[in-house]
C-alpha positions as CSV (number, residue, x, y, z in Angstrom):
1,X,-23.4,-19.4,-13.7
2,X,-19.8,-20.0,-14.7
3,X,-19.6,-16.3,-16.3
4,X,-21.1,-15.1,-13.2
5,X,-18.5,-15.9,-11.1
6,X,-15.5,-15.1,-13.8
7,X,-17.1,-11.4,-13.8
8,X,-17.4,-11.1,-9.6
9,X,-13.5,-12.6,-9.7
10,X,-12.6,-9.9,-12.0
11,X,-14.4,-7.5,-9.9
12,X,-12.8,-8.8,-6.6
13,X,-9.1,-8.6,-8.2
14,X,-9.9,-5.2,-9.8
15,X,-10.9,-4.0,-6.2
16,X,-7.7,-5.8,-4.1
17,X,-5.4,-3.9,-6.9
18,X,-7.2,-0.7,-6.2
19,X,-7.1,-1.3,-2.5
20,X,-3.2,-2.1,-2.6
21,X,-2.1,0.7,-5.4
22,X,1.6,1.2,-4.9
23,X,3.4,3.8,-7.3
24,X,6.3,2.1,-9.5
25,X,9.5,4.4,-9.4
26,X,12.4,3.7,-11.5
27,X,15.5,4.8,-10.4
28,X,18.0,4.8,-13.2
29,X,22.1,5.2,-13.8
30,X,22.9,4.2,-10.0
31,X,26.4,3.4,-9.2
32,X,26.9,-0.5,-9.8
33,X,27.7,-0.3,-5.6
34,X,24.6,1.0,-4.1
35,X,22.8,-1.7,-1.9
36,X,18.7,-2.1,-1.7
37,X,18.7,-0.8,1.9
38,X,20.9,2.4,0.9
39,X,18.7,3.1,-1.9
40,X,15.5,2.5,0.3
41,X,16.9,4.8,3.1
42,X,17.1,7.8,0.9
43,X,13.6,7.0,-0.4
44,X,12.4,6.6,3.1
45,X,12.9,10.3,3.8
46,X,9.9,10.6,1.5
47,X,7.7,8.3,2.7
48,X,7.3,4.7,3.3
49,X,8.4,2.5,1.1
50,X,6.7,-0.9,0.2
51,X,9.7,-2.4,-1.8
52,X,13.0,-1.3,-2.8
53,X,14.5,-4.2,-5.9
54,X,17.8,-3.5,-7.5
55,X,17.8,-5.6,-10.6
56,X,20.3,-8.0,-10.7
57,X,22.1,-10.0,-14.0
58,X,21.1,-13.4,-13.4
59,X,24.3,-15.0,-14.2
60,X,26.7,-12.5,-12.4
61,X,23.9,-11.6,-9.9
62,X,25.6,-7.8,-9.8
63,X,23.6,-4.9,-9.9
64,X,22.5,-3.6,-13.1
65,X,22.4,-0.1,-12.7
66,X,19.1,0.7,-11.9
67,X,16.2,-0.2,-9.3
68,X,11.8,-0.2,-8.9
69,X,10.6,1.3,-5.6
70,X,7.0,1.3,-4.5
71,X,5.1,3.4,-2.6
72,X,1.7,3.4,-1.5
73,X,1.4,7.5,-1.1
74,X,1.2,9.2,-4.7
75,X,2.0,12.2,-3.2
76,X,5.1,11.2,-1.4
77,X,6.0,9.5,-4.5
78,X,5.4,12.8,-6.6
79,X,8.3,14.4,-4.8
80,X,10.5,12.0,-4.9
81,X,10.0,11.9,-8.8
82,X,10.6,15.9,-8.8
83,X,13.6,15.7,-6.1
84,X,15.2,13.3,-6.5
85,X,15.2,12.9,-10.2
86,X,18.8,14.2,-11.7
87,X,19.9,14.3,-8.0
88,X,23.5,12.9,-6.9
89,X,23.7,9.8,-4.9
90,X,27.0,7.8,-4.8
91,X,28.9,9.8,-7.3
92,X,26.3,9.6,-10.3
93,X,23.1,11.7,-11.3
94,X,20.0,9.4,-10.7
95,X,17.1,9.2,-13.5
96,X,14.0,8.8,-11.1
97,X,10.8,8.9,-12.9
98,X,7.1,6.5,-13.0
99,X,7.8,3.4,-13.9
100,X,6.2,2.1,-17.4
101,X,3.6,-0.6,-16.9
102,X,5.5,-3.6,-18.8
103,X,4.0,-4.8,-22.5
């Protein structure tokens, strides 16, 4: 009974993250000045955006350099990989590219 319901909860979560896919961008070698909602504006002319995060230093709390976007529409997300990738914004040549599940 008990490893029925562990294997219908690991169903259930396996269909909520399938249901709620977003693609992870990163956006790499940003200007130490851009601001989440500048960042998420030129995203935005892709395709909607679920979340924009500039990582942060946790002691300074400045930017880092570079930033995870998710979108739910692969194909949106696709071309803004292919675009925007080695594209100027704010004086410096973005990296954009899929971001790496973490290990």
């Amino acid at each position: 009974m008990i490893l029925t319901s562990f294997v219908y909860a690991v169903l259930e979560t396996q269909f909520i993250q399938f249901l709620f896919y977003f693609m992870n961008i990163y956006v790499g070698n940003l200007s130490y000045k851009v601001r989440e909602n500048d960042l998420q504006g030129v995203i935005e002319e892709y395709g909607q955006v679920e979340s924009c995060k500039i990582i942060k230093d946790r002691e300074t709390g400045k930017s880092k350099g570079f930033a995870f976007v998710e979108m739910a529409d692969d194909a949106a997300a696709t071309k803004v990989i292919e675009e925007l990738n080695g594209a100027e914004f704010d004086g410096r040549s973005m990296v954009v590219k899929e971001a790496r599940p973490r290990n």
